[in-house]
N, C-alpha and C positions, 0 to 999 in steps of 0.2 A: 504494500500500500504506500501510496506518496506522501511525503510528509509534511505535514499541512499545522500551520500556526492559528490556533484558534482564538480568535479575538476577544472573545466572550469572558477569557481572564487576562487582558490585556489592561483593563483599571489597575487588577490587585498587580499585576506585575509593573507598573510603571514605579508602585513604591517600591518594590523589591528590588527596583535595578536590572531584572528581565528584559533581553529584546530581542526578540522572536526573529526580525527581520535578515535572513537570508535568502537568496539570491535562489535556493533549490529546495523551499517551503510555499506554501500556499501564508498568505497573511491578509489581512484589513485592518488596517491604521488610519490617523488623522493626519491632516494636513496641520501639523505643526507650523511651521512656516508660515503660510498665509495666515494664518489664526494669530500668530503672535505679531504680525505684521499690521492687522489690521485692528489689534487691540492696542497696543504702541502710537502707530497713526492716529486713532482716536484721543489719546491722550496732550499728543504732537499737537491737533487741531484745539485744543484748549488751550495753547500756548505754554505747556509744558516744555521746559529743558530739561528741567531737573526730575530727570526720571529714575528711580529705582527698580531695580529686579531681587526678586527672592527666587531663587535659583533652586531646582530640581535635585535630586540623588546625583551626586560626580558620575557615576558612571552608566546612570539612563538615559538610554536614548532619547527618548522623547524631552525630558529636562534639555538635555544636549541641545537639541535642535531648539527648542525655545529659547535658550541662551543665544544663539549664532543669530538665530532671526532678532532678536530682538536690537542686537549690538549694530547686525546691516542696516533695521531702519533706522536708528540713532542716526548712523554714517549717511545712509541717504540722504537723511533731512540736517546734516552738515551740525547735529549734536556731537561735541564732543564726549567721548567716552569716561568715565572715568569707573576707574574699578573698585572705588570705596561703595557704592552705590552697586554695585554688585554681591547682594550679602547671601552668604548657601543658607541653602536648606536641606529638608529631605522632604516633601511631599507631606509633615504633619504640619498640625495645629500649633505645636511647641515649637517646632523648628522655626513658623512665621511669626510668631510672638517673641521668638530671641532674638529674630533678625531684625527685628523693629527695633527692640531696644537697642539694638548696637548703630540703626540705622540716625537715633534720634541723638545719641551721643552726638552725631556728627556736627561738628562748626557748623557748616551749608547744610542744613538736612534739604531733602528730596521732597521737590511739589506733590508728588504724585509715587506711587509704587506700582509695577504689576507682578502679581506674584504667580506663578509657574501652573499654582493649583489651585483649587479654590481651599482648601483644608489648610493651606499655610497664608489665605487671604485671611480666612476669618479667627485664625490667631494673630495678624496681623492687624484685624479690626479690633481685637480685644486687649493686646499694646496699645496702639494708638488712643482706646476709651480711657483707658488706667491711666495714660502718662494727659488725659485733659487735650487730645488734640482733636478738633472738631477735625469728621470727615462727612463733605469734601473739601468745606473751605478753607481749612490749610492743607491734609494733605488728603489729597483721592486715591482709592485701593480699586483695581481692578483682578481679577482673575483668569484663572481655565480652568475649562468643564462642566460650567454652566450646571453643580446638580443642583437637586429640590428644595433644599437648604438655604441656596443663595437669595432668593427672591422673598425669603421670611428673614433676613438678616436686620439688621436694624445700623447704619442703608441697608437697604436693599443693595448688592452686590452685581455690578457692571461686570458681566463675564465673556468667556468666547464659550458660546452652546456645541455641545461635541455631539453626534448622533448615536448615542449608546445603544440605542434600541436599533437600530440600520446593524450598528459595528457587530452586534450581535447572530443578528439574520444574515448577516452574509455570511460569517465565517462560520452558521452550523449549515448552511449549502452548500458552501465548499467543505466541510465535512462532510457531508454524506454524498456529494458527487466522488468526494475520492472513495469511498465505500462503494458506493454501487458501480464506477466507472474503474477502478485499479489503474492498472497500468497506463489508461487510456487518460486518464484525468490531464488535465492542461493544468501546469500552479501559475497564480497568477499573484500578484502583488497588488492589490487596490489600496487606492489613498482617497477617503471621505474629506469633503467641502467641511467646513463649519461657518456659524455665523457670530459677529459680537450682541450680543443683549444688553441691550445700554439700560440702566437702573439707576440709581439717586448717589450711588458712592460716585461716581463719575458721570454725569449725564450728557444730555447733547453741548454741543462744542459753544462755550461762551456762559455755559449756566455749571461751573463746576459745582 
């Protein structure tokens, strides 16, 4: 049978540091990239410079990629980089609550943050409550992965929506094509769209 990446525990592996994606597996993933590109942009159009990232597991892909997207659109839109404003995490709640504190220490703190997940946004919304800083009007928190969570948050939580329920139907059809087709199965690699969901931590451009 071919060997096929099943997307359906691609959430729990993105904490774990998991990444499925080879070249001679079947897989469905997100379009990281444009997703962090187009939450960044969003930020950008409030006239954010001072952008922060809370940064994924060191060695997940998907962290990874958010990272790199994030730094291009800085560069595109002629922000300079800096890496104090790049604080790690790992995909929890504690890790985006540490990284705030370390972010708020800073001389210049950051207008705005987006954080990798949204489980390290809303330890990050809960820093920024503790330390007395209104969000969005001093600083706005965006996310990824848009879950159920975000939209009862207190903002509400400006996210990139990821199709979990799609990520999931594909890769149990390409499961069981490779079951019923064997040898004959085609592995293909799919990458899903996402979209940003603009909410009250960060809203449309001019009304942070």
């Amino acid at each position: 049978m071919p060997a096929i990446s099943v997307a359906a525990v691609v959430a729990s592996d993105r904490q774990s540091g998991v990444d499925h994606r080879f070249p001679s597996v079947d897989s469905v993933n997100i379009d990281n990239t444009k997703g962090t590109r187009a939450i960044v942009q969003h930020l950008i159009k409030h006239g954010h410079k001072r952008i922060a990232i809370i940064t994924g597991a060191s060695r997940n892909f998907d962290g990874h990629e958010r990272l790199l997207s994030y730094r291009a659109t800085l560069r595109s839109a002629s922000i300079e980089r800096n890496s104090r404003y790049e604080a790690p995490g790992d995909f929890t709640e504690d890790s985006g609550f540490d990284a705030v504190q370390r972010l708020l220490e800073l001389r210049t703190r950051p207008t705005a943050i987006f954080a990798a997940n949204d489980s390290m946004a809303i330890g990050a919304l809960s820093a920024l409550r503790e330390a007395g800083v209104q969000v969005p009007e001093e600083i706005a928190v965006v996310g990824f992965d848009d879950i159920s969570i975000a939209r009862h948050l207190n903002p509400p939580l400006t996210s990139v929506h990821v199709p979990i329920a799609e990520l999931g139907e594909r890769a149990m059809a390409k499961l069981l094509s490779a079951i019923r087709d064997k040898d004959k199965h085609v592995r293909r690699q799919d990458i899903l769209g996402t979209t940003v969901v603009i909410r009250s931590s960060c809203g449309p451009p001019g009304h942070s």
